[in-house]
C-alpha positions in Angstrom: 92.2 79.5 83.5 90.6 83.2 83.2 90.9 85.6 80.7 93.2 87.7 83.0 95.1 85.0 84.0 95.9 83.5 80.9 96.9 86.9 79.8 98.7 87.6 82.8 100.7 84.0 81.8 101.1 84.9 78.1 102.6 88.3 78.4 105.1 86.7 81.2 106.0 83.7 79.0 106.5 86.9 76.1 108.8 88.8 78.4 111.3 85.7 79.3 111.6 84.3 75.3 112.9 88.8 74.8 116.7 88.0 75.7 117.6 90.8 77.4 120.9 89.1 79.0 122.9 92.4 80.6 126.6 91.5 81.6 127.2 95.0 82.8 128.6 96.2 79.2 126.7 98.9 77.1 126.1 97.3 74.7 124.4 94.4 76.2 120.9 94.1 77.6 119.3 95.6 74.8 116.3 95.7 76.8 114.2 97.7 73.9 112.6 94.4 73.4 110.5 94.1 76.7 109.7 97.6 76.1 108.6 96.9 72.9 106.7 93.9 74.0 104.6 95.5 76.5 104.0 98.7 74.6 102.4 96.3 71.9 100.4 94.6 74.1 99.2 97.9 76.2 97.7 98.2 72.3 94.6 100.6 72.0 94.0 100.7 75.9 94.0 104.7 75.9 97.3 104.5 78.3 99.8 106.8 77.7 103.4 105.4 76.9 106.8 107.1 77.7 110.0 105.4 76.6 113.2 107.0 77.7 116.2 105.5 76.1 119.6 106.7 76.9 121.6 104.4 74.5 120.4 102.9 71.9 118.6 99.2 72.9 118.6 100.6 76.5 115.1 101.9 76.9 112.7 102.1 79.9 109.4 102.4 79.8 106.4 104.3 81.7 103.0 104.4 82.0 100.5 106.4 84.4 97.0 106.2 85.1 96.3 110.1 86.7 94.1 110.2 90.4 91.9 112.6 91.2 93.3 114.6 93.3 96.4 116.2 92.1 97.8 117.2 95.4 98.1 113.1 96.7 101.8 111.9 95.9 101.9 108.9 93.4 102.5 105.3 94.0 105.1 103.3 91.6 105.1 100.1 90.8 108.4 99.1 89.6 109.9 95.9 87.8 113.0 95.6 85.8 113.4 93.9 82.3 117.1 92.9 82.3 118.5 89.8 83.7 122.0 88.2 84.5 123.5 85.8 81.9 123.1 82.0 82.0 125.0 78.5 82.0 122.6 77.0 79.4 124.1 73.8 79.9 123.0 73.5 83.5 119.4 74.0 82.2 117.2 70.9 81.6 115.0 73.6 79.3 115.5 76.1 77.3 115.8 79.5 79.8 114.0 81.8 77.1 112.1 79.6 75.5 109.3 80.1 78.6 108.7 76.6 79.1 105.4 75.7 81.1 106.0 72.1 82.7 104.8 70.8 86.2 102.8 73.9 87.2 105.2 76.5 86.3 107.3 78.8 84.1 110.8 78.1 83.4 113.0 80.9 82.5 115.8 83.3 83.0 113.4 86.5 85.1 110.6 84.5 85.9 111.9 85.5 89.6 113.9 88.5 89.0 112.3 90.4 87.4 110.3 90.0 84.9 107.2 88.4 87.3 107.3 91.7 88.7 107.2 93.8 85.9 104.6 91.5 84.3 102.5 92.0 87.4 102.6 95.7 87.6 101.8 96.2 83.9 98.7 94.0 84.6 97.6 95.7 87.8 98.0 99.1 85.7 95.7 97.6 82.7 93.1 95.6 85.5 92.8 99.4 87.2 92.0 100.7 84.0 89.6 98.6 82.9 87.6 98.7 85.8 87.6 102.2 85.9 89.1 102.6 89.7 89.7 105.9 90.8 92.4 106.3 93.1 93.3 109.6 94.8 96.7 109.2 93.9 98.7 108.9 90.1 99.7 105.2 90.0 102.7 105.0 87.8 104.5 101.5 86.2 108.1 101.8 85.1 110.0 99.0 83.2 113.4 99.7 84.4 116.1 98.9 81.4 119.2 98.0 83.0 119.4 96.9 86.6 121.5 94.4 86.6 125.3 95.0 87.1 124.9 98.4 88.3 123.9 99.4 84.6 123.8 103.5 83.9 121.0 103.5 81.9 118.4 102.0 84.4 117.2 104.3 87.8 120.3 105.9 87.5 119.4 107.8 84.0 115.9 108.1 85.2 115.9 109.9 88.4 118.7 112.3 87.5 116.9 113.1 84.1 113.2 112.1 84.0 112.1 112.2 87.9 108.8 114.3 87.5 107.8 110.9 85.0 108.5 109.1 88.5 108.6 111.2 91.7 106.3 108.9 93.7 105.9 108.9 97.6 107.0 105.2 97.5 107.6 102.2 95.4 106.5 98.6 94.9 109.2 96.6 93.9 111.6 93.5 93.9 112.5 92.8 97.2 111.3 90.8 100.4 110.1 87.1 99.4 108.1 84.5 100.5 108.0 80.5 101.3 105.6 78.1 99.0 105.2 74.3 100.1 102.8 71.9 97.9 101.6 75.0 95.8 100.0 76.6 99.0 101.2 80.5 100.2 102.9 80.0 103.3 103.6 83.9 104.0 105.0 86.6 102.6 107.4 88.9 103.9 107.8 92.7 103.0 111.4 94.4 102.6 111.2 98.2 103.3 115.0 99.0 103.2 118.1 96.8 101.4 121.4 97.1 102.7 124.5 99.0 100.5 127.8 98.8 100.7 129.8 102.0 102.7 133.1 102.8 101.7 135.5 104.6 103.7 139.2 105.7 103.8 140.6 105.5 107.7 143.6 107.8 108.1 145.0 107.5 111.8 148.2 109.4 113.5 149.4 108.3 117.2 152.5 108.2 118.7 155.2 105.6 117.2 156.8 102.9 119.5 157.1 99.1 120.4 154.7 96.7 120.5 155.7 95.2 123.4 154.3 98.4 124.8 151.2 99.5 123.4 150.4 103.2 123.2 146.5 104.0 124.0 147.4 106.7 121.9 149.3 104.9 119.4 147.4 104.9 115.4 146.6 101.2 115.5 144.3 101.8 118.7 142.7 104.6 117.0 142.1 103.3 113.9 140.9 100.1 115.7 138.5 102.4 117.8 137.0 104.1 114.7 135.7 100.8 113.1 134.6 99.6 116.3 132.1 103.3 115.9 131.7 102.4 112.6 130.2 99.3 113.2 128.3 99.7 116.2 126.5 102.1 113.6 
């Protein structure tokens, strides 16, 4: 195993044993830990740390290694260090104890999304070792509260810290990928995610029997708007 890998493995196997369970309360989460975590191990690298943290436990975290030309827009690499509760006695291991058995990690994040986060803080720490100059700012954020629509996540950040983030686009969760018998079979690459739409109908027609339908009648017109709605 290289140097880089095994410390690619060890700061992974760090971020799954942090706990950082978020049910959707405020008080859960706590995700301070992770930030913690990978400020410690960004150490005496010369990278510069912001932590934003709306609520106390609930912090975020960024780091940015400037380009040279301060006119490109910045790329972000994104990962988020929260996950979704577990049913520990489904588990054959320990899902925070970062078991490595047959080839892999066990945990709670390994795929969502602490892999990610793992991997951007690495790529950040690899560019600045090597002393790559990009034309463009590449920026890492550890999101603190993704999971269950959480407040104090992307939705305190933009609103309050965007110049930290404002990036022409982001590297993410998202897309996915097919391994057989430890060998890459592709990788595919999600530029958009569907959201839910909400909307309130309100439809008036003329009243009568249904033996005779109306074309004009508020059941055919509200049944005529969702039929626009979803050919959309």
């Amino acid at each position: 195993m290289s140097d880089l890998t095994g410390e690619t493995v060890e700061l992974l196997q760090a971020m799954i044993r942090n706990e950082c369970v978020n049910d959707g309360t405020a008080e859960s989460g706590f995700e301070r830990r992770s930030s913690d975590t990978l400020e410690a191990f960004l150490g005496t690298t010369g990278l510069e740390v912001q932590r934003f943290e709306p609520t106390p436990g609930r912090a975020s975290l960024v780091v940015r290694i400037d380009g040279t030309d301060r006119d490109a827009p910045s790329l972000c690499l994104m990962g988020h260090t929260d996950v979704v509760g577990v049913q520990r006695e489904k588990w054959s291991v320990d899902p925070f104890a970062a078991v490595r058995k047959d080839g892999y990690i066990w945990g709670r994040g390994t795929g969502d999304d602490k892999d990610n986060a793992t991997a951007g803080l690495m790529l950040l720490l690899l560019l600045k070792r090597q002393g790559v100059k990009l034309d463009r700012d590449v920026i890492f954020l550890a999101e603190g509260g993704e999971e269950g629509y959480s407040p104090t996540g992307v939705r305190y950040v933009i609103p309050n810290h965007w110049k930290e983030i404002d990036a022409e686009f982001v590297l993410a969760e998202g897309g996915g990928g097919l391994i057989k018998d430890g060998k890459v079979l592709y990788i595919s690459v999600a530029t958009s995610e569907k959201v839910r739409l909400e909307v309130q109908l309100i439809a008036r027609g003329t009243a009568g029997h249904g033996s005779i339908p109306r074309p004009d009648s508020a059941v055919v017109r509200l049944a005529n708007a969702i039929s626009r709605i979803a050919a959309r």
